[in-house]
HTML snippet that shows the backbone in 3Dmol.js (N, CA, C, O; Angstrom):
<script src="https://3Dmol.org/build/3Dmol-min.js"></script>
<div id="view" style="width:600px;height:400px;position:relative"></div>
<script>
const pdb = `
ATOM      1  N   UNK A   1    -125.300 -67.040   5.029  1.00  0.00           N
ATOM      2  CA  UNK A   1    -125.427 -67.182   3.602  1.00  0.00           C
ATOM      3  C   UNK A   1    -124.631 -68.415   3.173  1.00  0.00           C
ATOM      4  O   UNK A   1    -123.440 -68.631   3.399  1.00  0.00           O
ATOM      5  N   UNK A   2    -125.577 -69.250   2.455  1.00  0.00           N
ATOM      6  CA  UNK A   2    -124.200 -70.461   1.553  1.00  0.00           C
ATOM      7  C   UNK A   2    -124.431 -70.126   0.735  1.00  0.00           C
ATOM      8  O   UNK A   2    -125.205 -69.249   0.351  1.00  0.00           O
ATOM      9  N   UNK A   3    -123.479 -71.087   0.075  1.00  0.00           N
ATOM     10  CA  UNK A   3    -122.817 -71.291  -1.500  1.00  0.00           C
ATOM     11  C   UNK A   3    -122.464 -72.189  -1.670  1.00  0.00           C
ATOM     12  O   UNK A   3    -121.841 -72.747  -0.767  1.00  0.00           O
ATOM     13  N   UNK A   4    -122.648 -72.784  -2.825  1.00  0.00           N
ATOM     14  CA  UNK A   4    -121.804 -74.135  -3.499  1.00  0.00           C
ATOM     15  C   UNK A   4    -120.543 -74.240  -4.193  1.00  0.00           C
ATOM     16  O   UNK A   4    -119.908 -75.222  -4.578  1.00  0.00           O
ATOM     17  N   UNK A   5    -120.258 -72.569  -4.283  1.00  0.00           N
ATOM     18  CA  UNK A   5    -118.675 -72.356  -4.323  1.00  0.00           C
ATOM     19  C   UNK A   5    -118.096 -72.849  -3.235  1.00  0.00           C
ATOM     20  O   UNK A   5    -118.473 -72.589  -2.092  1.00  0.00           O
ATOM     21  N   UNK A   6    -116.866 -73.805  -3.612  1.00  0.00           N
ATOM     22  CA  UNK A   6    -116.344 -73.868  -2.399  1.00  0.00           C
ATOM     23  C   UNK A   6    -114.622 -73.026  -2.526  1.00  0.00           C
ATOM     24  O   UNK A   6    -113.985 -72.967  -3.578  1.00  0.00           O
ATOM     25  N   UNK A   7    -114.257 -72.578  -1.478  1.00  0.00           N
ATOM     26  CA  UNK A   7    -113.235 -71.023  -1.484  1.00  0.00           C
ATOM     27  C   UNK A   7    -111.761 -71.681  -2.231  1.00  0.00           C
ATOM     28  O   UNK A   7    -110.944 -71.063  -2.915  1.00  0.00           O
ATOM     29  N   UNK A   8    -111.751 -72.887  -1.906  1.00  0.00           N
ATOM     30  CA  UNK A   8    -110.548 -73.695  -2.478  1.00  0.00           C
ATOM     31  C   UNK A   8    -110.648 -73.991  -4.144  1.00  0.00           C
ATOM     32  O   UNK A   8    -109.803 -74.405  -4.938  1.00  0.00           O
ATOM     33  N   UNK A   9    -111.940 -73.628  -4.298  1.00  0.00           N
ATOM     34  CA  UNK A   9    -111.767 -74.172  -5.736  1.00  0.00           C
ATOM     35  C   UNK A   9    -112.121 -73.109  -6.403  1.00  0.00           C
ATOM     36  O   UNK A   9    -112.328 -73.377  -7.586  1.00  0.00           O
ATOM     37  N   UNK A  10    -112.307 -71.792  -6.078  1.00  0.00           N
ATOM     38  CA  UNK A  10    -112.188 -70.344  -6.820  1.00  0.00           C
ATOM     39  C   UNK A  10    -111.024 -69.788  -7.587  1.00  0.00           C
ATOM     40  O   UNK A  10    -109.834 -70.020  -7.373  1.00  0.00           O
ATOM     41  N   UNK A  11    -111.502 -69.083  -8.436  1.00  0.00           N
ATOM     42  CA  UNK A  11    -110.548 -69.130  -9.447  1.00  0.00           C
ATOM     43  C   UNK A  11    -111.071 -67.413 -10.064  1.00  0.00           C
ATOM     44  O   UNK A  11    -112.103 -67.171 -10.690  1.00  0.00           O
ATOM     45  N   UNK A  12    -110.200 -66.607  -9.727  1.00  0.00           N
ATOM     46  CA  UNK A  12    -111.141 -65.757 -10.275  1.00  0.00           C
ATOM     47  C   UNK A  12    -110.534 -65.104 -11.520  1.00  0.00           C
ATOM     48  O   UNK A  12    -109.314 -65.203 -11.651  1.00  0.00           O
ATOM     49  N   UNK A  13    -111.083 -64.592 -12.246  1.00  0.00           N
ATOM     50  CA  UNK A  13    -111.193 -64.182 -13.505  1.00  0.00           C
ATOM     51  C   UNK A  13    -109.827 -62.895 -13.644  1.00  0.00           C
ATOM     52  O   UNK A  13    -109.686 -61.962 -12.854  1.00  0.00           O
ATOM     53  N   UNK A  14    -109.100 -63.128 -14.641  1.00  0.00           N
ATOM     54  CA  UNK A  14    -108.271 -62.242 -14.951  1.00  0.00           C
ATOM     55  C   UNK A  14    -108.640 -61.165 -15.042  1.00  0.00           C
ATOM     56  O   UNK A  14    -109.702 -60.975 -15.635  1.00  0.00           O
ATOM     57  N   UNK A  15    -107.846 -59.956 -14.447  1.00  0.00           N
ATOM     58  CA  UNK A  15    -108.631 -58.806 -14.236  1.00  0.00           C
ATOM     59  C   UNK A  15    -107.650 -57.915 -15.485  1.00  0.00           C
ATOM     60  O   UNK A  15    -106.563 -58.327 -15.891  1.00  0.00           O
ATOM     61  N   UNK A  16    -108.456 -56.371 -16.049  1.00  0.00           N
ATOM     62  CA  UNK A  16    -107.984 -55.966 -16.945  1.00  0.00           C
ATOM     63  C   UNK A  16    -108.404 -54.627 -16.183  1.00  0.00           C
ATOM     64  O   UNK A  16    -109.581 -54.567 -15.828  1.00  0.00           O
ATOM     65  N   UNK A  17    -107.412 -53.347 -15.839  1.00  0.00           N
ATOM     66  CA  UNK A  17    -108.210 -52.857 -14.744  1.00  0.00           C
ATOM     67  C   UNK A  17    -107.506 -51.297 -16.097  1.00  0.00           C
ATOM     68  O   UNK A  17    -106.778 -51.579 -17.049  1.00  0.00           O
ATOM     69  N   UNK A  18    -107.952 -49.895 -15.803  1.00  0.00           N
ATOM     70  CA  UNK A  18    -107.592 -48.827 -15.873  1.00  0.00           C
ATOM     71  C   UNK A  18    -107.445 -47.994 -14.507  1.00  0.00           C
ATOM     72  O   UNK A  18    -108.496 -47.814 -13.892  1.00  0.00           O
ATOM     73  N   UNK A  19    -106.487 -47.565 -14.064  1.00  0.00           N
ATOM     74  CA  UNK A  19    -106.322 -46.331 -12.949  1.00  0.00           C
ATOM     75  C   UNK A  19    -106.460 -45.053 -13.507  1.00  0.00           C
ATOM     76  O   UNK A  19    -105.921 -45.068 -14.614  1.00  0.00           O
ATOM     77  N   UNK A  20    -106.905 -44.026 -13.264  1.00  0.00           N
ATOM     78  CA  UNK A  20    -106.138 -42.397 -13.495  1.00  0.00           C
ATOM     79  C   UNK A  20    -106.255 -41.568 -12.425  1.00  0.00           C
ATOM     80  O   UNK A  20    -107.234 -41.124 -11.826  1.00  0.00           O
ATOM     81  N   UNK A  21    -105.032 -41.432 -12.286  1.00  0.00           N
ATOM     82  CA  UNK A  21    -104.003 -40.558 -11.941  1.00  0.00           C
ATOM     83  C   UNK A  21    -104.502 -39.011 -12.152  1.00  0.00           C
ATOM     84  O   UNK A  21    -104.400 -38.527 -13.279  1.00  0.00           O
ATOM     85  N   UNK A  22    -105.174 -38.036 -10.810  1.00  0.00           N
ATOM     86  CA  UNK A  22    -104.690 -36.963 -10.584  1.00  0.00           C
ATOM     87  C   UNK A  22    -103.636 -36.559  -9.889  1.00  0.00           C
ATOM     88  O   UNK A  22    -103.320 -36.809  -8.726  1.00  0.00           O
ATOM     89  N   UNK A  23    -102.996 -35.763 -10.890  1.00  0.00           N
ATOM     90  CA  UNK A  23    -101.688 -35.040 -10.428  1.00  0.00           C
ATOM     91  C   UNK A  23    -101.474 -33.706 -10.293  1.00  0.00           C
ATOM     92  O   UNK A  23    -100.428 -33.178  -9.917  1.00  0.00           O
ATOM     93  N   UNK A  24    -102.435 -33.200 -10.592  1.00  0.00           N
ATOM     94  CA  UNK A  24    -102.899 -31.795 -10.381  1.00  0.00           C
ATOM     95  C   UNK A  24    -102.284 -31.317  -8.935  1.00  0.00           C
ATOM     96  O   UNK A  24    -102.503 -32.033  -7.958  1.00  0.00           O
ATOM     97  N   UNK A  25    -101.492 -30.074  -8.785  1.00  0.00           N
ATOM     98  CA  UNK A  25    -101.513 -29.365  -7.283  1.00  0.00           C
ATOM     99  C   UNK A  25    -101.983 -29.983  -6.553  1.00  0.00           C
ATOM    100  O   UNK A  25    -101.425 -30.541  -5.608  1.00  0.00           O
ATOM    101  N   UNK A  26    -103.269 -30.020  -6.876  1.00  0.00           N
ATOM    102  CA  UNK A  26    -104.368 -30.118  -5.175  1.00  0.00           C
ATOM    103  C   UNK A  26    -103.910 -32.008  -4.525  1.00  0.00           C
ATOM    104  O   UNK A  26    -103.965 -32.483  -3.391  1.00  0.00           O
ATOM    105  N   UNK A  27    -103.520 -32.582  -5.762  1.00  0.00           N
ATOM    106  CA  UNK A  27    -102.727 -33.830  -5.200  1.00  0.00           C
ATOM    107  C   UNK A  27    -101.680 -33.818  -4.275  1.00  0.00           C
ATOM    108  O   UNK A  27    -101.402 -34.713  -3.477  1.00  0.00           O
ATOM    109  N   UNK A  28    -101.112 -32.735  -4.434  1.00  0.00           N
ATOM    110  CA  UNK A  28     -99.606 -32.789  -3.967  1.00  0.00           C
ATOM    111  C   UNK A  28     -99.278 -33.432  -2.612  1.00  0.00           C
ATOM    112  O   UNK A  28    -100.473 -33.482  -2.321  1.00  0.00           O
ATOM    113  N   UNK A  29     -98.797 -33.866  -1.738  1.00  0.00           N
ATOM    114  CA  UNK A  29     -98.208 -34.164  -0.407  1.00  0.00           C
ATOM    115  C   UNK A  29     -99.111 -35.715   0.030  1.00  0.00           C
ATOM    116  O   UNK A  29     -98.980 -36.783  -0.567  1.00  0.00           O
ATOM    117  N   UNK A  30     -99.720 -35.541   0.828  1.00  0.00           N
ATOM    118  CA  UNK A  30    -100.396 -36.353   1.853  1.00  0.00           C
ATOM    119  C   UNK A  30    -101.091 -37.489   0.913  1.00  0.00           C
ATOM    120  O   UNK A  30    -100.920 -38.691   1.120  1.00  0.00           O
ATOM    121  N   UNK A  31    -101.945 -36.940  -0.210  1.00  0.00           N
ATOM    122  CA  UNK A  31    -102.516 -37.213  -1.208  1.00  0.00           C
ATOM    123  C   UNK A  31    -102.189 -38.508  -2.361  1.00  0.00           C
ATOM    124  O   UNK A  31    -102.530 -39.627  -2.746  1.00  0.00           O
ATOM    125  N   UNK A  32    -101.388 -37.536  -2.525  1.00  0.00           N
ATOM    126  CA  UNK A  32    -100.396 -38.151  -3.609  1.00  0.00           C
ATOM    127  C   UNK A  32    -100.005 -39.459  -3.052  1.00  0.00           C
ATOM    128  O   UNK A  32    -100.263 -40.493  -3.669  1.00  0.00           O
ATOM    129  N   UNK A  33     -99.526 -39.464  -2.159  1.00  0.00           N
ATOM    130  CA  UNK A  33     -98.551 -40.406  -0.829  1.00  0.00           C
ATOM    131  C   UNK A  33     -99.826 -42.041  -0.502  1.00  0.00           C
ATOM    132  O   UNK A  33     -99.623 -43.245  -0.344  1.00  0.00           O
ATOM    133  N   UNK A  34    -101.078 -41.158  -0.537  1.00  0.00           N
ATOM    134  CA  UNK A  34    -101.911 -42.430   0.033  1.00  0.00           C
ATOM    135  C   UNK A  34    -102.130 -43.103  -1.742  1.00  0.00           C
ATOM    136  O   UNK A  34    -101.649 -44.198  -2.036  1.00  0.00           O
ATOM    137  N   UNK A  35    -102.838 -42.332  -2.678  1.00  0.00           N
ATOM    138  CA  UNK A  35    -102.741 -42.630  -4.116  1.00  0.00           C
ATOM    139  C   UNK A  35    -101.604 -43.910  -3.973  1.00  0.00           C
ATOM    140  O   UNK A  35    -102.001 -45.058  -3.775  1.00  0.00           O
ATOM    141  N   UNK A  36    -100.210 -43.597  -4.090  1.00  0.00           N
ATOM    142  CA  UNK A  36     -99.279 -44.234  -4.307  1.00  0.00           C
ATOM    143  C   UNK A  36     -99.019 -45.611  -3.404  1.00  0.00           C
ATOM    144  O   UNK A  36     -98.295 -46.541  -3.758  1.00  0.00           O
ATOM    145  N   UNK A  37     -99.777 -45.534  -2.146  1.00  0.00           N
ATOM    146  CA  UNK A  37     -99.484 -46.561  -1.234  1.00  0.00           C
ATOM    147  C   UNK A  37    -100.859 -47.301  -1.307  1.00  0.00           C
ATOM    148  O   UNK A  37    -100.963 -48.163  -0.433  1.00  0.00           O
ATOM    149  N   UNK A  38    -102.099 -47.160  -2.256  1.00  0.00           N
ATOM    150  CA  UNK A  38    -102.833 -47.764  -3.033  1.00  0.00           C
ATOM    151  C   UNK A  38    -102.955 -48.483  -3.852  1.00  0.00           C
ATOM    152  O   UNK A  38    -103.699 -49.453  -4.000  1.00  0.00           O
ATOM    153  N   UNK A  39    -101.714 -47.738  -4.844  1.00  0.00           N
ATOM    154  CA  UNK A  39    -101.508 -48.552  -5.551  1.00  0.00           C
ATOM    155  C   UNK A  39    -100.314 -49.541  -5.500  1.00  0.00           C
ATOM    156  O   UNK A  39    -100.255 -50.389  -6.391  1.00  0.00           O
ATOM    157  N   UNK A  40     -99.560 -49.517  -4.743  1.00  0.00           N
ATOM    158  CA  UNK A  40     -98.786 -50.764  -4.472  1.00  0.00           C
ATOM    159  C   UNK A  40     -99.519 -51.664  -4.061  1.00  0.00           C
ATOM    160  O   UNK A  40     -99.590 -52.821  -4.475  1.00  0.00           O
ATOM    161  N   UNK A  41    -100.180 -51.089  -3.103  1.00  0.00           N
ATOM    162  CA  UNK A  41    -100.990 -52.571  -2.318  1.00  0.00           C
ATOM    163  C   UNK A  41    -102.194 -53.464  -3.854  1.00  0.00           C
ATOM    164  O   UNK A  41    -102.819 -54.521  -3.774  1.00  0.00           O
ATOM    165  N   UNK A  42    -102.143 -52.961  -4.474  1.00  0.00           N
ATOM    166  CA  UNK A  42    -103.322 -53.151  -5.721  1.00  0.00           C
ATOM    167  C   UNK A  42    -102.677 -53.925  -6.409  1.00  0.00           C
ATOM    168  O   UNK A  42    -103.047 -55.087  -6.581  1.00  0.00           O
ATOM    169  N   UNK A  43    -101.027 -53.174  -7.205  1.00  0.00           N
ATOM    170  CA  UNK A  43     -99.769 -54.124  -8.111  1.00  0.00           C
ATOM    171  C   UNK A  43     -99.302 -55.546  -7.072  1.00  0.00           C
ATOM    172  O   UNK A  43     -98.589 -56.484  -7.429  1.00  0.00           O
ATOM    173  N   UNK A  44     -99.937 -55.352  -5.743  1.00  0.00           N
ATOM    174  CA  UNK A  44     -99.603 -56.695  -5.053  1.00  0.00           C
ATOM    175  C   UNK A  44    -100.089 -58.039  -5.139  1.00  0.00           C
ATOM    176  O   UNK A  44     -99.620 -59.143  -4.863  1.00  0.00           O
ATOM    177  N   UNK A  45    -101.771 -57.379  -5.866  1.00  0.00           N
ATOM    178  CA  UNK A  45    -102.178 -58.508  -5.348  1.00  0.00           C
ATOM    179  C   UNK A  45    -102.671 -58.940  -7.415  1.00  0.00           C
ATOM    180  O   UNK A  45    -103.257 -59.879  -7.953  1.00  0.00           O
ATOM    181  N   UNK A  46    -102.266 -58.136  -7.736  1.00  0.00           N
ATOM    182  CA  UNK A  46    -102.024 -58.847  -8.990  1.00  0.00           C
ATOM    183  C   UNK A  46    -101.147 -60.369  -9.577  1.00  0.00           C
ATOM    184  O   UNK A  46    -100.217 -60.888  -8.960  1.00  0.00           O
ATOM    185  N   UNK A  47    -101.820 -60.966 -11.128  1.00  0.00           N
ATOM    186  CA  UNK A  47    -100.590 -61.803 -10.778  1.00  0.00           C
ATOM    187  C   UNK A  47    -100.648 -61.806 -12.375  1.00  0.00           C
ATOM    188  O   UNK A  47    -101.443 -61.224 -13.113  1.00  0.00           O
ATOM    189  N   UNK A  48     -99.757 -62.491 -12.633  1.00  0.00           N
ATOM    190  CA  UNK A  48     -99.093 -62.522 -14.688  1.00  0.00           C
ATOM    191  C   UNK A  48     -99.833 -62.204 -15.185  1.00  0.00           C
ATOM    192  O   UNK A  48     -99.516 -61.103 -15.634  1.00  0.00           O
ATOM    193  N   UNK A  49    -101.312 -62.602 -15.625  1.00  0.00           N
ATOM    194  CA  UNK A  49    -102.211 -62.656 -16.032  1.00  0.00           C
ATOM    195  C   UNK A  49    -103.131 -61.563 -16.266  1.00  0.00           C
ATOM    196  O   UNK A  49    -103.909 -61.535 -17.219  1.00  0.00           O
ATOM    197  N   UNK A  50    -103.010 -60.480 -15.201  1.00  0.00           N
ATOM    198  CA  UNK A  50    -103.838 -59.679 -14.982  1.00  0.00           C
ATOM    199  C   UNK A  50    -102.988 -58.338 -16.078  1.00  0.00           C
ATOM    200  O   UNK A  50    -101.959 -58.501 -16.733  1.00  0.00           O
ATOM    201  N   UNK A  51    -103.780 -57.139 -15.979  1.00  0.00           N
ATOM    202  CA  UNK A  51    -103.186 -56.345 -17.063  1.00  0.00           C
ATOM    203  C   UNK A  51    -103.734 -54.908 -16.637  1.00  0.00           C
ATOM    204  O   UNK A  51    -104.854 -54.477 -16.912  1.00  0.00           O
ATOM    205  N   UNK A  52    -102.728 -54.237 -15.907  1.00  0.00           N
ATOM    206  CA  UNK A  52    -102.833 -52.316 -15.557  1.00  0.00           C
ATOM    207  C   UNK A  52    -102.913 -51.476 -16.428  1.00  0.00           C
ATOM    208  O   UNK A  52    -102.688 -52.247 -17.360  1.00  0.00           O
ATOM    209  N   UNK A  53    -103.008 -50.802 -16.766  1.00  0.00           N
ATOM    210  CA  UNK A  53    -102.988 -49.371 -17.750  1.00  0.00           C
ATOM    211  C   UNK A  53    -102.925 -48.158 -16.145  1.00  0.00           C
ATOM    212  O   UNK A  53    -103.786 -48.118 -15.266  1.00  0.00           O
ATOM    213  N   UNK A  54    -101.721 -47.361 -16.206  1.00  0.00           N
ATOM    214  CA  UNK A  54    -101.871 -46.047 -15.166  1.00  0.00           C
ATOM    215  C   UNK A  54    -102.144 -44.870 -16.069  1.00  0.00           C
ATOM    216  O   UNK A  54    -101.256 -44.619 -16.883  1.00  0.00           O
ATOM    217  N   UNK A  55    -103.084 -44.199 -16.067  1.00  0.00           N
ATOM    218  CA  UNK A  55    -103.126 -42.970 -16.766  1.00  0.00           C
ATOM    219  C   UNK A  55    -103.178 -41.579 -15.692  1.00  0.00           C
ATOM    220  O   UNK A  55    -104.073 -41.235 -14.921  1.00  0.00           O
ATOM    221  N   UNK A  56    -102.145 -41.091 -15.918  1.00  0.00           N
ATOM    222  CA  UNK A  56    -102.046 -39.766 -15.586  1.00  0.00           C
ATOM    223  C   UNK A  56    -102.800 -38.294 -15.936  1.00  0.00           C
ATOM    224  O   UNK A  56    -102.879 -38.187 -17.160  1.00  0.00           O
ATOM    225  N   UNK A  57    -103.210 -37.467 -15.442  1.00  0.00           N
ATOM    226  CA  UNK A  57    -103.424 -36.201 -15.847  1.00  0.00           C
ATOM    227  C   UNK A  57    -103.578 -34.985 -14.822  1.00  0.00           C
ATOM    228  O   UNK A  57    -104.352 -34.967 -13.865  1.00  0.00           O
ATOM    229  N   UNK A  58    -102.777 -34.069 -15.166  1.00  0.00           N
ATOM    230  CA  UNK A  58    -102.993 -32.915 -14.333  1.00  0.00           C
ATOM    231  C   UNK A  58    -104.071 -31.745 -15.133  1.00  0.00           C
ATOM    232  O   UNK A  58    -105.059 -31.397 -14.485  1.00  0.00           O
ATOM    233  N   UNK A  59    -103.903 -31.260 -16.281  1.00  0.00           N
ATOM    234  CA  UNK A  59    -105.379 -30.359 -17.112  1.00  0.00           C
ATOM    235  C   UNK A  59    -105.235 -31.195 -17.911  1.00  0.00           C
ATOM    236  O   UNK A  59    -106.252 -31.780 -17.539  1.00  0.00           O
ATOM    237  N   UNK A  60    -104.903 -31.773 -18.657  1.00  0.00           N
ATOM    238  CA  UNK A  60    -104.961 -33.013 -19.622  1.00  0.00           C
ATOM    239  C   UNK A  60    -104.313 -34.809 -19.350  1.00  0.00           C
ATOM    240  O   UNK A  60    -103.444 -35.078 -18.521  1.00  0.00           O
ATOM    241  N   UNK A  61    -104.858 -35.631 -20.084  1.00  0.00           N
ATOM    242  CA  UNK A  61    -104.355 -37.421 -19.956  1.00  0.00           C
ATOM    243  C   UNK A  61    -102.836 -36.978 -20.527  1.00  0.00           C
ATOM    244  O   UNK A  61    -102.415 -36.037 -21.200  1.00  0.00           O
ATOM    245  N   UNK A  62    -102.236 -38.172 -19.893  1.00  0.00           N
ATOM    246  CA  UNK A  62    -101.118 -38.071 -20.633  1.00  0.00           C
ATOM    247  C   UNK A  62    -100.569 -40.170 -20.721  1.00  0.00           C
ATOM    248  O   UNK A  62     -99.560 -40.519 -21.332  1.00  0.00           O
TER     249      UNK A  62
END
`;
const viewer = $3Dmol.createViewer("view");
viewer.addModel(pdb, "pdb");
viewer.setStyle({}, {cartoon: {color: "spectrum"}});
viewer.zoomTo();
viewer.render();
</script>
């Protein structure tokens, strides 16, 4: 496949993202643990520009 993008001169678009967060029991342990090591790797590859919202909920948002 080409392109006339070339990779050096990409620029990609500020991202504006929402997460939510189950925290419910059935999250608990193993779960929870990969969730969380998701989202680091995610807040990594962010940069100033970009903009998270984490929303939580176990029976309701919070």
């Amino acid at each position: 496949m080409n392109s006339n993008i070339k990779a050096e001169e990409f620029r990609r678009q500020n991202l504006q993202l929402a997460v939510v967060i189950d925290r419910s029991g059935s999250m608990e342990g193993e779960s929870m643990e990969s969730v969380k090591k998701a989202l680091h790797k995610l807040v990594e590859q962010l940069t100033a520009n970009d903009e998270l919202a984490i929303i939580q909920f176990d029976d309701a948002p919070r």
